[in-house]
N, C-alpha and C positions, 0 to 999 in steps of 0.2 A: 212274173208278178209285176214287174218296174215296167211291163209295154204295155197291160191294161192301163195301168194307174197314168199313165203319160197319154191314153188314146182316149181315157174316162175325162182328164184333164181339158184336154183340144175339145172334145163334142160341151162340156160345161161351157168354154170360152164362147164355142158360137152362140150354143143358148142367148148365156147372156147377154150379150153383142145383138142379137136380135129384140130381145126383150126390153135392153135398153134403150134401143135404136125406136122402136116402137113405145117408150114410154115418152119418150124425147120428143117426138113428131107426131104423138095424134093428141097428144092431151088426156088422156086416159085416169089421170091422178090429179089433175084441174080442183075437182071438190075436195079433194083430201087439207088438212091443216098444215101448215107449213110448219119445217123440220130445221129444227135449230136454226130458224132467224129465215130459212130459204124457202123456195116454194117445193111443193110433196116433187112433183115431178121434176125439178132441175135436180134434186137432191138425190133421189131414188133412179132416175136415169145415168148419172156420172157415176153413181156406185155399181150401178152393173155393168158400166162399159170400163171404170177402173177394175171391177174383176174380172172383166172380159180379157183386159189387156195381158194380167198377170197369168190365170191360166190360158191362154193360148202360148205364152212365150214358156210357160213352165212343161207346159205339155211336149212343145217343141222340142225344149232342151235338151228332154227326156228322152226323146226320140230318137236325137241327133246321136248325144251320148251311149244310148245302146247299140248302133250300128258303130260307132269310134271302139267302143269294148271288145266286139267280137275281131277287129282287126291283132293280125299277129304281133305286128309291132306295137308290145304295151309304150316305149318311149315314147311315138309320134302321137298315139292314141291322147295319151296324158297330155302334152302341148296342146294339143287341138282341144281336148276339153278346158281348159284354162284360158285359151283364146273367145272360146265359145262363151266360157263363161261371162267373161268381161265384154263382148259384144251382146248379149243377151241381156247383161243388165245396164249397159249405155243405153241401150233400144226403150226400154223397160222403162225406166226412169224419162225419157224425152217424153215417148207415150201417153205414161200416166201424167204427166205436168201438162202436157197439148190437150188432155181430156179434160182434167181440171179446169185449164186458161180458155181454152177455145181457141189462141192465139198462138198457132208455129209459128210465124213470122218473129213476132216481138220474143218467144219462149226463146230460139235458136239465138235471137239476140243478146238476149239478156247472159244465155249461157257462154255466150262470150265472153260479155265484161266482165262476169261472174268467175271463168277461167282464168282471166288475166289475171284477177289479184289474187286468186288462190293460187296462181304457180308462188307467186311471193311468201306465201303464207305457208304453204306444203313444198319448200323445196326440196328436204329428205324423199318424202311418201312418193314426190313425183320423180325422183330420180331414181328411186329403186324398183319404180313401174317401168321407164326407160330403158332400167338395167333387163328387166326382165322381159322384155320385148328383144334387148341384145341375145339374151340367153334362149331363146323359143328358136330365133332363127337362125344364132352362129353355132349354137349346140356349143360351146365351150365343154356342157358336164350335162348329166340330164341323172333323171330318177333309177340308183340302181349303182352309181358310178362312186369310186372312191375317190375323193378327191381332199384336197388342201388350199382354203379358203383363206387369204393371211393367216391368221394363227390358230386358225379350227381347221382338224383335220377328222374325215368319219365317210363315209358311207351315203347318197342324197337319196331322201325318202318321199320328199317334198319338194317343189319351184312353184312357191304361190306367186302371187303380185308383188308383193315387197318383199319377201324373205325365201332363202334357202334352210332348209331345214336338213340336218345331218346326224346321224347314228353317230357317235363318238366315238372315234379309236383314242389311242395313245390317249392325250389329255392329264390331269390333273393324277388319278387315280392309278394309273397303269403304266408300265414304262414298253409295253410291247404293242405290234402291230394290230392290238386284240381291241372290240365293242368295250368302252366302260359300265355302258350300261345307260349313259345319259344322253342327253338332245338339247342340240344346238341350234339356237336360230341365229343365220345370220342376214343380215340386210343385202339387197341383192343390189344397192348403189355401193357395196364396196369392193362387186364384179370390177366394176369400173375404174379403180383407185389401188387395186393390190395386185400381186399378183397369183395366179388361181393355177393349179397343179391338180390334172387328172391322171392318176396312176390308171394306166390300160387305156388311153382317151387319145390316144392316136393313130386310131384307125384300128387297132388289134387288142381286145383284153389283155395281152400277156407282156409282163415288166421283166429287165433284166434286175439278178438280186445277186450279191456274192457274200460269200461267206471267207473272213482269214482265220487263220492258225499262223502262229509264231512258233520256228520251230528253231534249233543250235543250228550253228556253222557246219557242227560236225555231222547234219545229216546227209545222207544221201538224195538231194533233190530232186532226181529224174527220177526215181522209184515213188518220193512223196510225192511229186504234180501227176504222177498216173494213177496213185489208189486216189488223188481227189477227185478227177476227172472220171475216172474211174466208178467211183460211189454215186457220184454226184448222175452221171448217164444211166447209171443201172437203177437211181431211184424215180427217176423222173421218164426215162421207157419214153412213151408214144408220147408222154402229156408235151415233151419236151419239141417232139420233131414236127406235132401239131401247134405247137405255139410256132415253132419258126417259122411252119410254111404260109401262118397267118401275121407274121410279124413281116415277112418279104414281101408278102400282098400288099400291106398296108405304106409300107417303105418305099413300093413302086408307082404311088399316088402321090411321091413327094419329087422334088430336083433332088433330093437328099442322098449321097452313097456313099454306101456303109459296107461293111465286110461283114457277113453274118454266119457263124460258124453253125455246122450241123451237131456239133456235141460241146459240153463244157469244156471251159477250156481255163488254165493254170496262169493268174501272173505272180511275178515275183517281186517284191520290193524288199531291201535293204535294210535294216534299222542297226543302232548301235550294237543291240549284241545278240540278234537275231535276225534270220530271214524269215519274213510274210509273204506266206502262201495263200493266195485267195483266188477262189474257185468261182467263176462267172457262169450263169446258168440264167434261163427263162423258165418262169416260174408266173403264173396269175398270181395278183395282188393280194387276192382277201387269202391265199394259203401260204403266203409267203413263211409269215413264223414259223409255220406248222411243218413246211418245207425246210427251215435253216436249220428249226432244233432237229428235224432227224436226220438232216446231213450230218451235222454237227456230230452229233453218237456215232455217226458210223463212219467217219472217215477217223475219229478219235479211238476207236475200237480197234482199225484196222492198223492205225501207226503205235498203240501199243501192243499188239502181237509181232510187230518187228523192232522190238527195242534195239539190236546190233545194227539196224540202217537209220531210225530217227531216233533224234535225241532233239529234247526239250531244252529253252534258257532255263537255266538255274536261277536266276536274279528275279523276285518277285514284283519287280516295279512294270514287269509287262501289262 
């Protein structure tokens, strides 16, 4: 339906592009009464070569945009139409002002001086254009990605010209990894100025996540770090050994090295009057919760069916 309406668009632009062009140069509207202070044909001609302008660019865009759609990669797709878009309508805009003026020379000029003191004027608007030009081509975060924005953190659904748009997690409403349900814009000049956290954004969707339990002195340790290890491998299967082998890929793109273990694996830390056990595993971001509460149940399931090997702090200030 969107490739008629963008091919019906382009053949209206020549039309009128010829019609105008032909009321402009033979005189054809000479005896007509002149329109709003002008003559019929200077009037009646720049309106059809100002509609000319718009749908040929609108047919264009149209065009361009449904061949960007059918590509597999929706991320690059999307930059490129945002890119499109904003050259499309700098084009657009010079255009229809040069049809208006008759004068590229002085129009191009003018949009100079004209630049110059609107950077003064628009220093926010023009910074977060800037920012967004950083973002089209360093890829920091793109539409899709979980990320933490200074103090918004959610899901990016949007990377317009000035602002990042984000799905809410955590936030005001919720204290867990979970959508609030809200939307956040945030300014894309404060790309530039904060610092910006893509959970899975390094080369690999999958994040490390651990879970502790506090357990007594008097447990049996080596028996507790293998049912978590334990739990933790038998819930997570293939998801677990395919994040690694795409977590290694991603890690051999860097000078960076790292020890990366094929199964979860148990550390220990000390506290006054227990030992914490925390259980380290690769997990994707957006199931992260989803993943800790059901570890959570079952490695807690499994340490109270051997109450003679773990034992819990008694002191409730854990």
């Amino acid at each position: 339906m969107k490739r008629p309406i963008a091919l019906g668009a382009v053949a209206l632009g020549v039309v009128a592009a010829v019609l105008g062009t032909v009321v402009g140069t033979t005189g054809v509207l000479d005896g007509w009464p002149d329109l709003i202070g002008y003559s019929a044909t200077l009037v009646v001609g720049r309106a059809l070569l100002v509609f000319a302008v718009g749908a040929l660019l609108y047919g264009s865009y149209r065009l361009a945009v449904g061949v960007l759609m059918r590509s597999a990669n929706k991320r690059r797709a999307y930059n490129t139409r945002n890119l499109l878009r904003l050259v499309f309508g700098f084009v657009g805009t010079v255009a229809t002002l040069a049809v208006l003026t008759e004068n590229w020379l002085g129009l191009l000029f003018s949009l100079g001086v004209i630049g110059f003191a609107v950077t003064f004027a628009l220093q926010q608007p023009l910074l977060s254009l800037i920012a967004w030009v950083y973002i089209t081509v360093k890829q920091p975060y793109g539409v899709g990605d979980r990320v933490r924005i200074d103090d918004a953190k959610g899901d990016v659904i949007g990377v317009d010209f000035l602002v990042t748009t984000l799905w809410e997690i955590n936030g005001e409403l919720v204290t867990t990894n979970q959508p609030s349900g809200r939307v956040v814009t945030v300014p894309n000049s404060v790309v530039l100025s904060s610092n910006v956290v893509n959970f899975g954004g390094g080369g690999s969707p999958y994040v490390w996540n651990e879970i502790g339990i506090q357990v007594a002195y008097e447990t049996d340790l080596d028996f507790a770090r293998e049912v978590m290890a334990e739990e933790a491998s038998d819930l997570l299967g293939d998801e677990m050994a395919a994040g690694i082998a795409a977590y290694r890929e991603a890690l051999a793109e860097t000078p960076v090295e790292l020890e990366v273990h094929d199964r979860p694996t148990v550390n220990v830390t000390q506290g006054e009057s227990w030992v914490e056990l925390r259980v380290r595993y690769l997990t994707h971001p957006r199931q992260g919760q989803r993943v800790k509460n059901r570890l959570y149940e079952r490695i807690l399931e499994r340490f109270n069916d051997a109450p003679d090997r773990v034992a819990f702090p008694v002191s409730r200030s854990r």
